[in-house]
C-alpha positions as CSV (number, residue, x, y, z in Angstrom):
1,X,0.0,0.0,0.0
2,X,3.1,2.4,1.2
3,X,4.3,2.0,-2.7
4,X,0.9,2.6,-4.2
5,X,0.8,5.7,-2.1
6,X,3.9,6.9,-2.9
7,X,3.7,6.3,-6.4
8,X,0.3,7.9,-6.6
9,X,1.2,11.3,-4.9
10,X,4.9,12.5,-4.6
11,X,4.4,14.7,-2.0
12,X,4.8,12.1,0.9
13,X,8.4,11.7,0.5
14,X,9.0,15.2,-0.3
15,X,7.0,17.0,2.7
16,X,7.4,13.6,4.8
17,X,3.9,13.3,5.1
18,X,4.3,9.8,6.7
19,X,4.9,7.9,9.7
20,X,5.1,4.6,11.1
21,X,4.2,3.7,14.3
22,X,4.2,0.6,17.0
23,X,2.6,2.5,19.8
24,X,0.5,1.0,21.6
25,X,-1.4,4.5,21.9
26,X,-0.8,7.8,20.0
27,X,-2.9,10.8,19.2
28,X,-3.1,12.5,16.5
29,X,-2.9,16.6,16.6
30,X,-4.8,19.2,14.0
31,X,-2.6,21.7,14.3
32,X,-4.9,25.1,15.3
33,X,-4.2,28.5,14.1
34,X,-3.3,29.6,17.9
35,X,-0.5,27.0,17.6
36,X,2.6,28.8,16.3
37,X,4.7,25.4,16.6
38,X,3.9,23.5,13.9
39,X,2.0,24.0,10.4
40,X,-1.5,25.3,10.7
41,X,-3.8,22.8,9.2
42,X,-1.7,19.5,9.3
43,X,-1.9,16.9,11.6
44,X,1.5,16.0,13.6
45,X,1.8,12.9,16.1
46,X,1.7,14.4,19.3
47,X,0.5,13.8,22.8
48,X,-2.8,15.7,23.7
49,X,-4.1,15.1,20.4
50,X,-7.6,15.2,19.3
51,X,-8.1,11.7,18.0
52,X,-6.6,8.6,19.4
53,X,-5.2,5.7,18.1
54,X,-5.1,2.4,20.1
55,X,-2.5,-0.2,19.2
56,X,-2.9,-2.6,22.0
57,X,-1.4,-5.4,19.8
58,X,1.2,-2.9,18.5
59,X,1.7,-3.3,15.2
60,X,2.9,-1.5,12.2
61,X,0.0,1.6,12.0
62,X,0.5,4.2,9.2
63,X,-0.2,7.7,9.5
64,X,-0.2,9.7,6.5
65,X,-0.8,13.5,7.0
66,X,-3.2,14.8,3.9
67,X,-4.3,18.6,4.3
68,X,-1.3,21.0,4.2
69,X,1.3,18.2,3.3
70,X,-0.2,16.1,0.0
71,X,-3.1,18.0,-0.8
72,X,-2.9,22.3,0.1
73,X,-5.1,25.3,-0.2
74,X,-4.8,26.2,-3.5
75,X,-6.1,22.7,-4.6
76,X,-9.4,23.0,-5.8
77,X,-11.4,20.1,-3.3
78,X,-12.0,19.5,0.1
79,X,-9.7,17.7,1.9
80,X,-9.6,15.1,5.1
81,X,-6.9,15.7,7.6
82,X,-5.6,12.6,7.6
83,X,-5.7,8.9,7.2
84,X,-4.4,6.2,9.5
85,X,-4.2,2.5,8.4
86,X,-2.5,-0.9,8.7
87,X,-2.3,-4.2,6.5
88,X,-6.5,-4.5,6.6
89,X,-8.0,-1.0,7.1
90,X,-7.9,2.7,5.7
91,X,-9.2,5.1,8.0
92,X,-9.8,8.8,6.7
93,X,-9.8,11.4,9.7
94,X,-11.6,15.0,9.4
95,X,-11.2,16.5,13.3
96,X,-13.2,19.8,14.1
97,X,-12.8,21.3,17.6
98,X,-14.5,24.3,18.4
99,X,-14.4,26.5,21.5
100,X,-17.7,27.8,22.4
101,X,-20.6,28.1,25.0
102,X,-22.8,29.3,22.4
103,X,-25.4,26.4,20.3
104,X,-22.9,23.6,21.3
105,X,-25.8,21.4,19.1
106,X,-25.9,23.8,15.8
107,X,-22.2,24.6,15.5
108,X,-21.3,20.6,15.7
109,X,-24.1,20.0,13.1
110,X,-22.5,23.0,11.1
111,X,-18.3,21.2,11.4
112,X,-20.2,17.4,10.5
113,X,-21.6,18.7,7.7
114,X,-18.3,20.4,7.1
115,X,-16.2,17.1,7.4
116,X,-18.4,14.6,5.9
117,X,-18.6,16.8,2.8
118,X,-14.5,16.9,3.3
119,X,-13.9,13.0,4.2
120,X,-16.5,12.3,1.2
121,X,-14.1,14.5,-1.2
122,X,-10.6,13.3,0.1
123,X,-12.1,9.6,-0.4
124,X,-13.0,10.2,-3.9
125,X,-9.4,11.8,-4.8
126,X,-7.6,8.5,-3.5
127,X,-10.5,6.4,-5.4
128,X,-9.0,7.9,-8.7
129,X,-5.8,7.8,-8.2
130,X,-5.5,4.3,-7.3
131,X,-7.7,0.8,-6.0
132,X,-7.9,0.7,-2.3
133,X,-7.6,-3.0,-1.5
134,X,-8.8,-2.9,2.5
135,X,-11.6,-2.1,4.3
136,X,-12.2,1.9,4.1
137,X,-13.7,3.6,7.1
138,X,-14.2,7.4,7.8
139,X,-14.3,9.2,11.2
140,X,-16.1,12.6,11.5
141,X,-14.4,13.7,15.2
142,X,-16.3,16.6,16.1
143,X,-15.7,17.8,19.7
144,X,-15.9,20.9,21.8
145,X,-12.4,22.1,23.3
146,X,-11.6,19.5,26.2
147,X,-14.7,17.3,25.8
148,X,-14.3,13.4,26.4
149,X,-12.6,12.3,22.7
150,X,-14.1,8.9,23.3
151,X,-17.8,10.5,23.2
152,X,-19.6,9.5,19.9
153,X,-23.0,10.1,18.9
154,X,-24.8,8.3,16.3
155,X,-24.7,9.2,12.6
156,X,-27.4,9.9,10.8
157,X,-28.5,6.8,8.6
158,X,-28.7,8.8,5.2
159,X,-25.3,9.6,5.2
160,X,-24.0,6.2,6.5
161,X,-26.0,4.7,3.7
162,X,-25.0,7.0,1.5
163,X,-21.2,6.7,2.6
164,X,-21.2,2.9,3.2
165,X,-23.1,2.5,-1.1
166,X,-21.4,5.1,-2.6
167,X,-17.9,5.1,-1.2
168,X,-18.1,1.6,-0.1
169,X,-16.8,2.9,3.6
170,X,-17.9,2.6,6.9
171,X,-18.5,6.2,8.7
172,X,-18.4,7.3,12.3
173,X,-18.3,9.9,14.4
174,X,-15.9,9.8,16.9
175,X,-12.6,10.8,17.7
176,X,-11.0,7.2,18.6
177,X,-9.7,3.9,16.4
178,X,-9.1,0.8,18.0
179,X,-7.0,-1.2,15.6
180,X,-7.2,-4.8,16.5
């Protein structure tokens, strides 16, 4: 998959878009525009994340940073943070934190429909560039600023049916993988 990847988008050597890990846990960070350490936009391996990644078997885990390392701003699509997979799963990651006491309910409808619209578009864009031989899953993490990552609520069953016939892939909201 690693060689299918690189072959189909140069940029992950060049901007080092890609990791492997044998953590038992890691989170993954969305770098926030308040954050002057690293790239606003891309997602870095960092403790204190907003979506984690549990490895209890620890084996190889890829990480592959998208937004602001393969795919950028001028590119004319919506784009998926990142994606996270091993030898039998590819997991697309859109994370939206907000920081509000204002309609908690109607801003998080506002970021899901935000990332599903950017995990449906980033999904596509791997589609045509190359056959993805595993299961495909998708994770909508929407959270307000220090809420309980492992907090999901349900998705709405038009756009998991619509996700799971379209795109052939599984979607979730949540801000946690369990690799098994």
């Amino acid at each position: 998959m690693i060689k299918k990847l690189k072959d189909a988008f140069f940029q992950i050597e060049k901007n080092s878009c890609l990791e492997i890990l044998k953590d038992k846990e890691f989170e993954i960070y969305d770098c926030p525009e308040a954050d002057n350490s690293c790239t606003k936009g891309r997602c870095y391996i960092r403790t204190n994340g907003q979506f984690k990644v549990i490895n209890s078997r620890e084996k190889e885990i890829n990480f592959l940073a998208v937004d602001k390392c393969i795919f950028f701003d001028n590119d004319e699509f919506e784009k998926a943070d990142c994606i996270i997979f091993d030898d039998r799963t590819f997991c697309f990651i859109e994370i939206k934190e907000f920081d509000t006491e204002r309609k908690v309910g109607s801003i998080r409808k506002k970021k899901r429909k935000k990332a599903l619209s950017q995990l449906w578009s980033t999904i596509e864009q791997f589609r045509n560039k190359f056959e993805i031989d595993k299961t495909l899953e998708a994770y909508a993490c929407i959270q307000k600023f220090g809420e309980d990552r492992t907090l999901t609520k349900a998705s709405t069953s038009d756009k998991v049916f619509a996700f799971e016939k379209e795109l052939r892939t599984k979607l979730f909201d949540g801000c946690q993988k369990e690799f098994l």
